[in-house]
matplotlib code that plots the C-alpha trace (Angstrom):
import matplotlib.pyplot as plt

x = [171.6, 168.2, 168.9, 167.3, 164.7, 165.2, 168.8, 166.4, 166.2, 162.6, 161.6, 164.0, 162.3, 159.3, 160.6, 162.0, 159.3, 157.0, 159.5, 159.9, 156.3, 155.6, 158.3, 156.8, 153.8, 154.4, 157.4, 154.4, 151.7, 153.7, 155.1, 152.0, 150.9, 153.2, 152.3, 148.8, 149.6, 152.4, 152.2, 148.3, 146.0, 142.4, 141.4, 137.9, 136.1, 137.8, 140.4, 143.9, 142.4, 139.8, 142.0, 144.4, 141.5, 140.6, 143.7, 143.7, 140.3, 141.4, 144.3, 141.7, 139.0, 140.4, 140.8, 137.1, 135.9, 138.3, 139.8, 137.5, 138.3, 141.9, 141.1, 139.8, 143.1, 145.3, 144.3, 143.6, 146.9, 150.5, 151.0, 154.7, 153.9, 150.9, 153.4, 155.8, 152.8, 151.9, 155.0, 154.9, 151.8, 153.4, 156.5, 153.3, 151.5, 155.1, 155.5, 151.9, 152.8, 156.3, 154.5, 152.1, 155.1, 156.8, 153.8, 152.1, 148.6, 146.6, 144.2, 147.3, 148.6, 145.3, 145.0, 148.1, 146.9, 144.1, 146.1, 148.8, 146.0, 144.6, 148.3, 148.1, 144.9, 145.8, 149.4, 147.9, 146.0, 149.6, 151.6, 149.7, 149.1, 151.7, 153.9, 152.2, 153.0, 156.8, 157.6, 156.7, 153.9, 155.8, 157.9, 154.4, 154.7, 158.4, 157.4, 154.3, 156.6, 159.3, 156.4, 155.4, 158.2, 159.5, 156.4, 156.5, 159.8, 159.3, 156.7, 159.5, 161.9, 159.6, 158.0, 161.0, 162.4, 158.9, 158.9, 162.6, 162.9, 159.6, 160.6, 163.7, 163.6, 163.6, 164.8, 162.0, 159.4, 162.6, 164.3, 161.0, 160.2, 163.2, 163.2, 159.9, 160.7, 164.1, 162.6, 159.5, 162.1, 164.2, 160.7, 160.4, 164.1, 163.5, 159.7, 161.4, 163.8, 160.4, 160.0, 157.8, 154.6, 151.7, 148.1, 146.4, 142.6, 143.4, 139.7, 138.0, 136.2, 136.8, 133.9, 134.7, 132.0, 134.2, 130.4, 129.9, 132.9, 133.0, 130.0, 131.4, 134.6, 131.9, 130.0, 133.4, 134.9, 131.8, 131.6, 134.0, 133.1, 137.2, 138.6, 135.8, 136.7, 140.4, 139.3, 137.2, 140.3, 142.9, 140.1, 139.7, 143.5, 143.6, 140.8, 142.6, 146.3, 144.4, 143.2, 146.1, 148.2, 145.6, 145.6, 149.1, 150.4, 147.2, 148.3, 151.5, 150.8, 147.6, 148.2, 152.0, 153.0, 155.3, 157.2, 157.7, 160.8, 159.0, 155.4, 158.7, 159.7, 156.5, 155.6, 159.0, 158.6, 155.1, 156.1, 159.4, 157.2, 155.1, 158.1, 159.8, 156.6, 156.1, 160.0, 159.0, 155.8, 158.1, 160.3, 157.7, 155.7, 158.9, 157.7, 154.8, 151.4, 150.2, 147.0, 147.2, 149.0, 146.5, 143.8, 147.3, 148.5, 144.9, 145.3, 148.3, 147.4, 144.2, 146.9, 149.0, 146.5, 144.6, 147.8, 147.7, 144.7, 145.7, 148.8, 146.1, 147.6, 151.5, 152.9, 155.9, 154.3, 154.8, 152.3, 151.5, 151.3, 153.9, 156.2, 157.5, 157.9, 161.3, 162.5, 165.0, 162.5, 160.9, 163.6, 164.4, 160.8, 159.6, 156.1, 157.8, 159.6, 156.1, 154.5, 157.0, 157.1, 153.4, 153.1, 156.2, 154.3, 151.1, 152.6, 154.5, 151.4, 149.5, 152.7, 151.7, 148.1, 147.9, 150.7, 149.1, 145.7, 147.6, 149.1, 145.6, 144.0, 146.8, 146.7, 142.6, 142.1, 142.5, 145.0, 142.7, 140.5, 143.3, 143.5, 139.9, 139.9, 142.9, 141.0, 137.7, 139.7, 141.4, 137.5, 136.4, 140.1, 138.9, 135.8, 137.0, 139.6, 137.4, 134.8, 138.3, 138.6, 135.0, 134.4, 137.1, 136.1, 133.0, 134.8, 136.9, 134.1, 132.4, 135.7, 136.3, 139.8, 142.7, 142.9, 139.6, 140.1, 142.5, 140.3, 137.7, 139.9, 141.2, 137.7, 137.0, 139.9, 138.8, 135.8, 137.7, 140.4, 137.5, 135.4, 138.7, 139.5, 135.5, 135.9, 139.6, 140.2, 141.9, 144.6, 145.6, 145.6, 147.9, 150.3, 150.2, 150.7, 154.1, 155.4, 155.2, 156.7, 159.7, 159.9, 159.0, 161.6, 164.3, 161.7, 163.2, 160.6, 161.9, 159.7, 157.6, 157.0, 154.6, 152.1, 149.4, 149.8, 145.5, 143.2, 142.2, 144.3, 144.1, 147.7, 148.0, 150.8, 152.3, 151.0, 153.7, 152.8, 149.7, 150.9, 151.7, 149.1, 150.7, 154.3, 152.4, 150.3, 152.9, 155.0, 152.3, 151.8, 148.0, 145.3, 144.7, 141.5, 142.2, 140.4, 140.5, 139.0, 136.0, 137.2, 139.7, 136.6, 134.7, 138.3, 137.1, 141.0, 141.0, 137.4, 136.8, 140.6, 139.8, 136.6, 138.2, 140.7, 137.6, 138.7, 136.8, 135.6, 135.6, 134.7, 135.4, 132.2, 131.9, 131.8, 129.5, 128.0, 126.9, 129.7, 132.2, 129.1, 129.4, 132.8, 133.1, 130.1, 132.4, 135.7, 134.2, 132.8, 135.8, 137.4, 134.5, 135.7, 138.9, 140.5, 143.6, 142.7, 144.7, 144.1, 146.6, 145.3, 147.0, 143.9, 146.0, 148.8, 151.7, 152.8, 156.2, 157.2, 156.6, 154.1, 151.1, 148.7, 147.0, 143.3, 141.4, 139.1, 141.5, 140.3, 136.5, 137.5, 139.2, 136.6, 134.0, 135.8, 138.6, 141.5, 145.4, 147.2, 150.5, 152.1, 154.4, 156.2, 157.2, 160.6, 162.3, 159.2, 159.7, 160.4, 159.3, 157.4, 153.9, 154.4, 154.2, 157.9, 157.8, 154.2, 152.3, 152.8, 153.5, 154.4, 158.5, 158.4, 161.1, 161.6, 163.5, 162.3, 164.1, 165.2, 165.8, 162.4, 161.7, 158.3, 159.1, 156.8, 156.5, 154.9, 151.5, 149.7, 146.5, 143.5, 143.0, 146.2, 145.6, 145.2, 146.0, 148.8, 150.7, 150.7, 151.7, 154.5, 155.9, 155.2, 157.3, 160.4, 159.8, 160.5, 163.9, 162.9, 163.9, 162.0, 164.8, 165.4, 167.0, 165.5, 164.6, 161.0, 158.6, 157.5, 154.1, 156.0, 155.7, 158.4, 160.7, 161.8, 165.2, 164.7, 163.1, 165.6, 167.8, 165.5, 168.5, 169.1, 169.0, 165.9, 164.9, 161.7, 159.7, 158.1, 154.2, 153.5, 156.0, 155.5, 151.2, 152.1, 154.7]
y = [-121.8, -123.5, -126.9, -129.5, -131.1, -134.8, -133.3, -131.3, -132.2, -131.6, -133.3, -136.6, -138.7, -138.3, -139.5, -142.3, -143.5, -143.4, -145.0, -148.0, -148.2, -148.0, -150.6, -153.6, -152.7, -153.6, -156.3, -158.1, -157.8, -158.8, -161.7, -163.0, -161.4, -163.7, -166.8, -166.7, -166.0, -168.6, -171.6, -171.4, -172.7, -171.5, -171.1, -171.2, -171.5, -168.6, -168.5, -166.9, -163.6, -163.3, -164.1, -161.1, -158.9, -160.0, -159.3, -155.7, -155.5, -156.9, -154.5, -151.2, -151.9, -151.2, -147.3, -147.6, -148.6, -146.5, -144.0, -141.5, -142.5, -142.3, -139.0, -138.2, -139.3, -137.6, -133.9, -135.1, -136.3, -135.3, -136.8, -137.2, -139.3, -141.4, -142.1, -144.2, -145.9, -146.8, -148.4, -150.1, -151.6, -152.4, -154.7, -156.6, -157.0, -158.2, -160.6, -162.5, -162.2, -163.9, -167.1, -167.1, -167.4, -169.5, -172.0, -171.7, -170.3, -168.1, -167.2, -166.4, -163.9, -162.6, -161.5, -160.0, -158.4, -156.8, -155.4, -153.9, -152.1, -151.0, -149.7, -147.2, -146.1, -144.8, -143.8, -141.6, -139.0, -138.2, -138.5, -135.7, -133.4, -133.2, -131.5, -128.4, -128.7, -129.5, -127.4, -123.5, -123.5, -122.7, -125.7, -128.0, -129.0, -130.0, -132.2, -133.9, -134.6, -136.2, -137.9, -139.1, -140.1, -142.1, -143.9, -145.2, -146.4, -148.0, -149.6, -150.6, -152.0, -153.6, -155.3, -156.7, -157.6, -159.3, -161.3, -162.1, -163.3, -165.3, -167.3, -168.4, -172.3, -173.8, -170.1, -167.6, -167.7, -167.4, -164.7, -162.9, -162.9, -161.5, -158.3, -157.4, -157.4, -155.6, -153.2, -152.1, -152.1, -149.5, -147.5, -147.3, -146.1, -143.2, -142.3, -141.4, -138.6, -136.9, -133.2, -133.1, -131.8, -130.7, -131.5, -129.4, -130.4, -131.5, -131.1, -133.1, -135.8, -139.2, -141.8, -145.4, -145.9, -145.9, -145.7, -141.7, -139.9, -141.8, -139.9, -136.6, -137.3, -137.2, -134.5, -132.1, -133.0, -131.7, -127.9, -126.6, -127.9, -127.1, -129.5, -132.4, -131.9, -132.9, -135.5, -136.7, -136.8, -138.0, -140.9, -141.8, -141.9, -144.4, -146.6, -146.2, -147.0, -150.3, -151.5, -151.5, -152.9, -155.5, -156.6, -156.4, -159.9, -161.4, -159.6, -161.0, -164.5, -164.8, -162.6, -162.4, -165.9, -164.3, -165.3, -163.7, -161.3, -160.0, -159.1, -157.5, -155.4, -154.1, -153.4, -151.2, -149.5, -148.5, -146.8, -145.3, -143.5, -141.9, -141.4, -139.7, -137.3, -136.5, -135.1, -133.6, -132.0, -129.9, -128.7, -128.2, -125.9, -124.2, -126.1, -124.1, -125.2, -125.6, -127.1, -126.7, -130.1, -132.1, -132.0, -132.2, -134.8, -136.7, -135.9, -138.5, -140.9, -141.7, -141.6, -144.1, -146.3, -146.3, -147.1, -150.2, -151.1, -150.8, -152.9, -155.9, -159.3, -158.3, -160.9, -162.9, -164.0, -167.5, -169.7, -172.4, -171.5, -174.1, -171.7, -168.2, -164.7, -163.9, -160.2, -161.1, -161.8, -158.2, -155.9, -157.8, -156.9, -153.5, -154.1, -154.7, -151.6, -149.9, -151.6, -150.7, -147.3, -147.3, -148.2, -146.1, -142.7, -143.7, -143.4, -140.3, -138.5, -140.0, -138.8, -134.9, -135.5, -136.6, -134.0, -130.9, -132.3, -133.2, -130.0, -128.3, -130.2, -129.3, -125.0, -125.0, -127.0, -125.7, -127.1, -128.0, -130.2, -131.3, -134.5, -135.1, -134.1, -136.3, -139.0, -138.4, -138.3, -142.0, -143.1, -141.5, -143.5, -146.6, -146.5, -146.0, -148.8, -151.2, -150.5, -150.9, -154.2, -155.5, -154.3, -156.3, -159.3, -158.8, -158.2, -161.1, -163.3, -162.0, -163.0, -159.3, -159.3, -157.4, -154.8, -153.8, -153.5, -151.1, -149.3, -149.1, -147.2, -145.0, -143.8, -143.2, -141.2, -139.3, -138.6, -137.4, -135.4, -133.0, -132.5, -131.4, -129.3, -127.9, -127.2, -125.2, -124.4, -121.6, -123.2, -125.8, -122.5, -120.9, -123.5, -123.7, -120.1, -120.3, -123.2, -121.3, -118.3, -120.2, -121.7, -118.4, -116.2, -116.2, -114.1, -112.9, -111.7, -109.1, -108.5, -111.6, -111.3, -108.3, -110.3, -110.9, -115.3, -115.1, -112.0, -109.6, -107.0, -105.2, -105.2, -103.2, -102.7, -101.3, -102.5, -103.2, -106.6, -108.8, -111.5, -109.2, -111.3, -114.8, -113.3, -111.8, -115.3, -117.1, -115.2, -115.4, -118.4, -117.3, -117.8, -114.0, -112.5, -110.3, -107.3, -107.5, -105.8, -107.9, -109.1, -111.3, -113.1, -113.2, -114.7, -118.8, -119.8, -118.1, -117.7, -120.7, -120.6, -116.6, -117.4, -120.5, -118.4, -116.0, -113.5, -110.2, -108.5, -104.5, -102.0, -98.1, -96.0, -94.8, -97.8, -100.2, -98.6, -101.8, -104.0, -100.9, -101.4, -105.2, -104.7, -103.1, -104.9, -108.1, -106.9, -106.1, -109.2, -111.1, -108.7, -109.5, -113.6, -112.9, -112.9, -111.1, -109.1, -107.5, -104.4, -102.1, -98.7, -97.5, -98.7, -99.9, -101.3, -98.9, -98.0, -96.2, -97.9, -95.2, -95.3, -93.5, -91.9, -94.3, -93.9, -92.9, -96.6, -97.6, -94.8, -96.3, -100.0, -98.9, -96.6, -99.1, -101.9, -100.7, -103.0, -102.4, -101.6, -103.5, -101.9, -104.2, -102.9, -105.3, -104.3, -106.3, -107.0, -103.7, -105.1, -108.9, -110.7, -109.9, -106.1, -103.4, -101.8, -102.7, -101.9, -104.7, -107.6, -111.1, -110.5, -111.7, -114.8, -115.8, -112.0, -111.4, -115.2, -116.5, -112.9, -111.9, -110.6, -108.8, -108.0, -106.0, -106.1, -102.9, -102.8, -103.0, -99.4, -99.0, -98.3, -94.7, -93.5, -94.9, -92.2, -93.1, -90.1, -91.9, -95.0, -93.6, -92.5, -95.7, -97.9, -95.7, -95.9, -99.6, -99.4, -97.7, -94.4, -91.2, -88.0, -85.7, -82.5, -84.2, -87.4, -88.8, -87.6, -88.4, -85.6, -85.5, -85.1, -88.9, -90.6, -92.6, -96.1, -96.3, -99.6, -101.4, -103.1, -103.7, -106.0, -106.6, -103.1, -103.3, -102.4, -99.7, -100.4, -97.3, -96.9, -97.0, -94.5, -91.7, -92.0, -91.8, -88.4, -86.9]
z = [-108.9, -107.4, -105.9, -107.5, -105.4, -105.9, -103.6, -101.1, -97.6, -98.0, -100.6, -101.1, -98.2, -99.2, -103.1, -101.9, -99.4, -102.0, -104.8, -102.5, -101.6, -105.7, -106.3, -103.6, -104.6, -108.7, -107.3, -105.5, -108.0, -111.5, -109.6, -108.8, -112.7, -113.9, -111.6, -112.8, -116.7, -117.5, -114.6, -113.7, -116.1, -114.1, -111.0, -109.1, -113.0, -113.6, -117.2, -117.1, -118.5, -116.0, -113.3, -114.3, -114.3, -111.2, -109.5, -111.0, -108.9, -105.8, -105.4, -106.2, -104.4, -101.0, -103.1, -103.7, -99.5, -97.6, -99.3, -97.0, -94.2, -95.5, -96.0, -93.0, -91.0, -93.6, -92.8, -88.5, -88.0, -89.0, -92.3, -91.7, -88.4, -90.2, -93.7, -90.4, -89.8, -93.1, -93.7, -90.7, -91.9, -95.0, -93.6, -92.2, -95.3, -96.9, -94.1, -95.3, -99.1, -98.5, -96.6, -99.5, -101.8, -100.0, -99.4, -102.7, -101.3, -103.7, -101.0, -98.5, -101.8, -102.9, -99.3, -99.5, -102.6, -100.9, -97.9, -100.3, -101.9, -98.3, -98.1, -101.0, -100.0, -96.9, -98.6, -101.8, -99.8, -98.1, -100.7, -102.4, -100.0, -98.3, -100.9, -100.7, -96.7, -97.5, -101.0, -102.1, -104.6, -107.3, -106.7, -106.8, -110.7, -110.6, -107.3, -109.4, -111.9, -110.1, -108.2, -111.0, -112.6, -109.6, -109.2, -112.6, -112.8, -109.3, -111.1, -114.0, -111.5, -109.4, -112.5, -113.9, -110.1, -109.1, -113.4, -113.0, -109.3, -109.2, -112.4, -110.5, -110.4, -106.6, -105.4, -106.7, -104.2, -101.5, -103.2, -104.1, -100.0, -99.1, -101.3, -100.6, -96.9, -97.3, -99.5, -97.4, -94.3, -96.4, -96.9, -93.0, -92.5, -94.7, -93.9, -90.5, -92.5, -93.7, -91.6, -88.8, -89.8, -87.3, -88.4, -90.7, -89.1, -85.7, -84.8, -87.1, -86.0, -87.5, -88.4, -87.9, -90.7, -94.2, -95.9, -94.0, -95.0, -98.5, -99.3, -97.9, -100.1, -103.2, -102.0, -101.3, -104.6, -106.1, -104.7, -107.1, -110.9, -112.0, -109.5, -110.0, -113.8, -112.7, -110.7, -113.7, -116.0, -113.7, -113.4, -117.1, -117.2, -114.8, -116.4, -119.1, -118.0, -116.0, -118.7, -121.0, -118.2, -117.8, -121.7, -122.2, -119.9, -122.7, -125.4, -124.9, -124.4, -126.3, -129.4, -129.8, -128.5, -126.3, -123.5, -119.9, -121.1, -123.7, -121.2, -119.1, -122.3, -122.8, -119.1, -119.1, -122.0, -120.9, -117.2, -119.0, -121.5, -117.9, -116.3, -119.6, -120.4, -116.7, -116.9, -120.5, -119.0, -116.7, -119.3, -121.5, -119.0, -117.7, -114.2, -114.2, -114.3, -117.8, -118.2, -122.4, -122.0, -120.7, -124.1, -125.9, -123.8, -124.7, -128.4, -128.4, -125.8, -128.6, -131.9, -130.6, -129.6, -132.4, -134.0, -132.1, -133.7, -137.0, -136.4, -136.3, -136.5, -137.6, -140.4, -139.4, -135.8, -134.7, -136.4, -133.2, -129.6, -129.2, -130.6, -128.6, -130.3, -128.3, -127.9, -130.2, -133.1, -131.9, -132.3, -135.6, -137.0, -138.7, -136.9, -133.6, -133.6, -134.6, -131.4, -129.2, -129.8, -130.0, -126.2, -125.7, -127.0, -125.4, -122.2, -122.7, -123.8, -120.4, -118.7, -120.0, -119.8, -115.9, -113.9, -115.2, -113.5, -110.1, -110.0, -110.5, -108.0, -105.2, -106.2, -106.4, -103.2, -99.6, -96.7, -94.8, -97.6, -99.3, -97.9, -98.1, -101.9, -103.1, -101.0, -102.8, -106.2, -105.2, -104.7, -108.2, -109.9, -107.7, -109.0, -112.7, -111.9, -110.9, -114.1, -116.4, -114.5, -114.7, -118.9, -120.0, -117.8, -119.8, -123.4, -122.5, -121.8, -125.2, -127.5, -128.0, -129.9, -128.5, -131.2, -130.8, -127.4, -128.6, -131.1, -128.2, -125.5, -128.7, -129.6, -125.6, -125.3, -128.0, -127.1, -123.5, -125.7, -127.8, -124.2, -122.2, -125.5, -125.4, -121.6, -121.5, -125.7, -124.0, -122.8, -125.6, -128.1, -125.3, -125.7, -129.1, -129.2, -127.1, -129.4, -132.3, -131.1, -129.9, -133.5, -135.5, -133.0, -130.6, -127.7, -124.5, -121.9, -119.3, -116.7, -116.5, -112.9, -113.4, -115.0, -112.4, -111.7, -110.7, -111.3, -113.9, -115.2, -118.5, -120.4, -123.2, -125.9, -128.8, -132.1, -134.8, -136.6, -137.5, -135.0, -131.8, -130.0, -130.5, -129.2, -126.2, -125.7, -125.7, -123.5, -121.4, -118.3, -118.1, -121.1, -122.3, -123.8, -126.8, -128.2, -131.9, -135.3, -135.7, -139.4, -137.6, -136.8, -140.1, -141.9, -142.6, -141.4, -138.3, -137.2, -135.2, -133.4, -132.1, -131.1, -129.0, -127.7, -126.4, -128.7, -128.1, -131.3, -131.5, -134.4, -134.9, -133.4, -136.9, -138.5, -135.8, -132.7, -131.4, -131.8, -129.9, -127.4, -127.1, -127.0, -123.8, -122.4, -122.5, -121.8, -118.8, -118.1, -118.9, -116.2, -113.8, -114.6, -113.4, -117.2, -118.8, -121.1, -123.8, -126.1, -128.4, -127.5, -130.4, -132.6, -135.3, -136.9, -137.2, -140.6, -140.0, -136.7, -134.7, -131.1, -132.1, -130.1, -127.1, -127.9, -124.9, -124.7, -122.0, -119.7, -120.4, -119.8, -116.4, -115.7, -116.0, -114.6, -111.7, -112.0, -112.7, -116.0, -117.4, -120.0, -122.3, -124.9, -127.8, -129.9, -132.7, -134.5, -136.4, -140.4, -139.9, -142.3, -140.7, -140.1, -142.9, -142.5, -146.4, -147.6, -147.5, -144.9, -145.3, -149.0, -148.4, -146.6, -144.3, -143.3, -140.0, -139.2, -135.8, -135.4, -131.5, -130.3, -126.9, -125.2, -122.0, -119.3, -116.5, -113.2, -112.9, -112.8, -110.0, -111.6, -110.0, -111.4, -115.3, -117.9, -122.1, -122.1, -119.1, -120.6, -123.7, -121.9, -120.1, -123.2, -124.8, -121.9, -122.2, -126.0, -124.6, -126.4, -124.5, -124.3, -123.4, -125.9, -129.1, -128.8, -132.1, -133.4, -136.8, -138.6, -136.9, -133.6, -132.4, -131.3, -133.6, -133.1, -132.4, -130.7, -133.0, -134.8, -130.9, -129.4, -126.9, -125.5, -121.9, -120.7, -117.5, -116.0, -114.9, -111.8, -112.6, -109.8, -110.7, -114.3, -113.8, -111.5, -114.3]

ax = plt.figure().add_subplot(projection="3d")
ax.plot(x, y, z, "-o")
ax.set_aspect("equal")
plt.show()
């Protein structure tokens, strides 16, 4: 049984250095959050709105100025040595924000402010990159996840800590100076437990100029257009995510006439909802990487905030400010529960939107730019940030209402949701794909490690039912490029999904010369991009159940473009609704639905070696049909399929070399 990492020796410093570093962070900030909203009237000219948004600026624009050279010292150094020094840095910073409590001063905690934020500049660039120092790759998406996870309930505790203590009367500046120094003293103890790592760049010159490798951050994040894409999104989430956390202390007072335990309530329902979909995300993605969550994860993000929109100015809400809506009154409302599951949901889809893109950013980038990258992404979310920051100062200063501030970050989410969708289609339909199966059937895959994880490979497989494709799809981690009849294409409810799916069309040489042509043309290129591609050499859909003849366009496709075979057999879909065991398909619905289905996956056969008779031959084994005397035969001399209907028979998996020399 694998160890869970939050238990790992590896992993659980580094979880809880950056949990505690999260918490003092949001501890220090809300207190000071809550200080300006409810007991500071203005300040410097500047309103109670303003001043939140200016605080949320303040704390990101360190992100913005030094996150290069941040970068810079993350790959020179050890990052296990420079995370000690960090949160040496940080007991100082705690030091000037508990005198500023303690005497009152603004300047003396806006200070502190800025110096927190210089903290998780230097911090994020480590925190990221290291993972793929301490953990195995494949362990990446379920670090991310915890990552995130503990960051935003850090973010949850230290928000209700930093609201609760603060608001203590006589006490809450004492109290609130002591836990931030006792928890940023805790941070140091266990920063020291993180492994020692060597340097990944040792050589690389550091510029005391922040300006010089800020620009180099922006120029490296730039060479490869997948990763700057990721950088892009992760950024928009973080606009996004600032900006609601900026409205909400003024939706709260402003709007709702609330008080401070309701702002609380709504802060914490808001970092459960990331913490819960960044735990869903890697369930959902069987810890792998799956990037079909992110336009998914979008998709909702923009429902549920529309939603917020549309709940407008809710009945039943106190009628003078002198009067508080209490948490009580909340919970006892229709409308409330509606808003509180609203910002719930919001987050849990930003929760499956923004690991996916972490994740993607740590497997596409090299060790020795990692650093470098995450720090040039923490520029592009500073820069994002601090635009979140300085519209709604502007929006505020116009009178724009809180719901349409709502409706405006909906419709801009949107718009992010259909690009991401435009840009990787692929992947969404991919996920949709493997949901369906796993409502439609009960699939077991044996085999899975044969699929290639990067790199073209043709598969191919036996054909029994209309829907062979979506059970192999979603079986499948990787996006896969299948070669179907071109009608598929020309049918109005499923023309515009197979052509997002890159769906290659192909025709009988008899009936259209030049689409067979194109055909190959592109199955090639696909192979040349480094795709999966999948074709059922049979030709077409079995009639009888039996494995008919391999047809001998996989020799061409081979021939044409040298990369390995992986046969997959598929076995229980023999008599479903969707195959023709019964004459026509889909004419008896419900047939054989959430029946045991198995796609069996053998080893991977070198190019040189690949001829349609031995393929033939181990899609067959794979099927569990033997081809000793007396096995069981059609009348045409094919074999029979005395598998199809025992999905579950234990399955042998050939060796692709001796069965290409038999």
């Amino acid at each position: 049984m694998r160890k869970n990492l939050l238990w790992d020796r590896r992993f659980w410093p580094l979880f809880w250095t950056q949990f505690l570093g999260a918490f003092n962070d949001n501890a220090f900030k809300n207190a000071m959050i809550v200080l300006i909203t409810f007991q500071t009237s203005t300040w410097g000219g500047l309103s109670t709105k303003q001043m939140v948004a200016l605080c949320g600026g303040i704390f990101i624009f360190p992100f913005f100025l030094f996150s290069g050279s941040a970068g810079q010292l993350a790959d020179k150094v050890s990052k296990s040595r420079l995370v000690v020094a960090i949160k040496i840095f940080e007991i100082a910073v705690m030091v000037v924000g508990a005198v500023g409590f303690l005497q009152g001063s603004l300047a003396l905690l806006l200070s502190a402010l800025f110096l927190m934020g210089l903290h998780s500049t230097f911090f994020g660039p480590v925190k990221y990159s290291i993972l793929p120092q301490l953990l195995h790759e494949k362990e990446l998406l379920s670090a991310n996840a915890y990552v995130e996870m503990g960051t935003f309930l850090a973010i949850l505790l230290g928000t209700i800590l930093g609201s609760v203590l603060i608001t203590i009367s006589g006490l809450g500046p004492w109290l609130m100076g002591g836990a931030m120094l006792l928890v940023s003293a805790m941070g140091f103890l266990t920063s020291r437990q993180i492994e020692p790592l060597s340097p990944i760049s040792g050589n690389l010159n550091l510029q005391p100029n922040p300006i010089a490798p800020t620009m180099q951050m922006l120029r490296l994040i730039g060479k490869e257009r997948s990763v700057l894409l990721s950088i892009l999104g992760i950024s928009w989430f973080w606009f996004f995510g600032a900006a609601v956390l900026a409205i909400l202390p003024v939706y709260c007072r402003d709007f709702l006439h609330g008080d401070e335990c309701l702002l609380t309530l709504f802060l914490t329902l808001f970092s459960v909802g990331i913490g819960v979909g960044s735990l869903l995300c890697g369930r959902l993605s069987a810890n792998k990487l799956e990037l079909g969550l992110v336009p998914l994860g979008s998709l909702g993000i923009s429902l549920f905030a529309l939603d917020l929109f549309f709940l407008g100015y809710p009945a039943g809400l106190p009628s003078t400010p002198q009067e508080m809506l209490t948490v009580r009154a909340l919970l006892a409302s229709f409308w409330g529960w509606r808003l509180m599951a609203d910002l719930l949901l919001v987050a849990v889809f930003g929760g499956l939107f923004i690991v996916p893109l972490y994740t993607f950013i740590q497997h596409k980038s090299s060790a020795e730019e990692r650093s470098r990258i995450i720090a040039g992404n923490n520029i592009v979310n500073a820069l994002f940030m601090v635009l979140a920051s300085v519209l709604l100062m502007v929006l505020f200063a116009l009178g724009t209402s809180i719901p349409r501030l709502f409706l405006l970050l909906s419709l801009g989410n949107l718009v992010v949701a259909i690009y991401i969708y435009t840009v990787v289609p692929e992947f969404l339909l991919r996920l949709v794909c493997a949901i369906l199966v796993r409502i439609l059937y009960r699939l077991r895959v044996v085999g899975r490690e044969h699929l290639p994880s990067s790199g073209p490979a043709v598969l191919v497989c036996n054909h029994v039912s209309f829907i062979d494709w979506l059970v192999i799809s979603g079986a499948s981690p990787r996006p896969i490029r299948f070669v179907m009849h071109h009608s598929f294409l020309q049918l109005p409810l499923t023309k515009r999904f197979f052509r997002d799916a890159g769906v290659i069309p192909i025709a009988g040489s008899l009936e259209d010369s030049k689409i067979l042509a194109t055909a190959f043309t592109r199955i090639a290129e696909a192979l040349a991009n480094g795709d999966l591609v999948c074709i059922f050499p049979e030709g077409r859909l079995t009639t009888d159940g039996s494995l008919r003849d391999f047809r001998p366009g996989i020799e061409k496709i081979v021939a044409r473009s040298p990369v390995s075979v992986v046969p997959m057999a598929l076995r229980g879909m023999w008599g479903s609704f969707f195959s023709k065991k019964h004459g026509k398909p889909m004419r008896r619905p419900f047939r054989r639905i959430w029946s045991r289905i198995t796609l069996v996956i053998g080893p991977a056969v070198p190019p040189e070696t690949v001829s349609a008779a031995s393929l033939h031959k181990m899609v067959g084994r794979l099927l569990g049909r033997s081809e000793e005397p007396g096995a069981s035969c059609d009348r045409t001399g094919r074999l029979a399929h005395p598998i199809a209907e025992h999905p579950e028979q234990p399955v042998q998996l050939p060796d692709p070399l001796l069965e290409s020399g038999s």
